[in-house]
Residue, then its C-alpha position, 0 to 999 in steps of 0.5 A: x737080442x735077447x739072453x735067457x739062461x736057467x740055472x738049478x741048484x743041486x747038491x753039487x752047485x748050479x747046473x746052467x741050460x740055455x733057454x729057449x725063448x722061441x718056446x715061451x710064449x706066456x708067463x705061464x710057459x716059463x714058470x715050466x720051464x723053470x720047474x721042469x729044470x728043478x732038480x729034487x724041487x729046488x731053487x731054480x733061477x731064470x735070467x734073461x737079459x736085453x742087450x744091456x737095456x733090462x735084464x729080469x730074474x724069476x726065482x722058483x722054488x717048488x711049488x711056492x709062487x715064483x718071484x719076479x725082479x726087472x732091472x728097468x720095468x720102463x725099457x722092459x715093457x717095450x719088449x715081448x718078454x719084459x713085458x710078460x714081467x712086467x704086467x705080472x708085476x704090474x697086476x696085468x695077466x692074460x686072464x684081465x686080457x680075457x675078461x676085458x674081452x667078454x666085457x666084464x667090470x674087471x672086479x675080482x675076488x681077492x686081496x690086492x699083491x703089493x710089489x716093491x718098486x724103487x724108481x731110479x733105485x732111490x731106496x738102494x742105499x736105505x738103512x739096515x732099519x728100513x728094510x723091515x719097513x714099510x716100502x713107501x714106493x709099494x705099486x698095488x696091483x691095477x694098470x699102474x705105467x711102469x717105472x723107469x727103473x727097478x720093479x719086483x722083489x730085490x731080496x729074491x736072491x738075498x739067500x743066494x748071495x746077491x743082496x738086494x742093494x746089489x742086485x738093484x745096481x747092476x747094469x751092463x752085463x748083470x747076467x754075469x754078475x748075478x752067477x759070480x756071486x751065485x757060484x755059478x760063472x763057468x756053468x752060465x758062460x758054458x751056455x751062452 
């Protein structure tokens, strides 16, 4: 059973609105979502969670591309909605399902996205010093198999309150974690 909220910032605090997953049926669909709940093009934060076994936040600002964080990118493959995560995360998209059906070579334009992924959250407790560093656990975009473990970007709620370091260790109702630390318990409690 699956949980997904979206959370606005405005100038008042969070503003929470149950998402409904039956209308999502791409990534693309959510990212809508997303904006469409923004109030004056401001941060907005999806969460969506799998009883316990994964959770992923997406963080939209504006028009800027979104930011994407899957707690397990392993368990969340296996799902319909982790998925979506995941393939993006991974470099997989609905246009490589298209171009594999007209049987292209698969070539594009374009420069490779490196994303972080820290594989049974190994790199939770590096120093301060490496975190401007090169993360030596990059994953290049291509059909790389998920990690059993974190995958995305973990600073994407670090100026919000969630440090990378926290978010990676979160686990069973995470959900609820993230909005205590982002201000916004009583407003994701009053969706769910």
């Amino acid at each position: 059973m699956y949980f997904a909220a979206l959370l606005a910032r405005t100038e008042d605090g969070w503003e929470a609105s149950d998402m409904e997953l039956d209308d999502v049926e791409s990534l693309s669909d959510l990212i809508d979502l997303a904006r469409s709940a923004s109030v004056d093009d401001d941060t907005v934060v999806a969460l969506i969670e799998q009883e316990d076994t994964w959770f992923g936040v997406v963080r939209v600002d504006g028009e800027e591309d979104p930011r994407y964080y899957v707690s397990n990118a392993s368990a969340a493959s296996r799902s319909s909605y982790g998925s979506m995560l995941t393939d993006e995360l991974l470099g997989k998209d609905e246009e490589d399902d298209e171009l594999d059906e007209l049987d292209l070579d698969g070539t594009e334009d374009g420069e490779d996205e490196v994303i972080a992924s820290y594989p049974d959250g190994a790199s939770a407790d590096r120093d301060e010093e490496d975190d401007d560093a090169d993360d030596s656990h990059d994953v290049r975009a291509g059909s790389e198999p998920a990690p059993a473990g974190p995958l995305g970007d973990p600073r994407l709620l670090d100026d919000l309150g969630v440090s990378h370091k926290q978010l990676m260790t979160l686990d069973g109702d995470a959900l609820s974690e993230i909005a205590e630390s982002l201000g916004a318990t009583e407003v994701l409690e009053a969706v769910r």
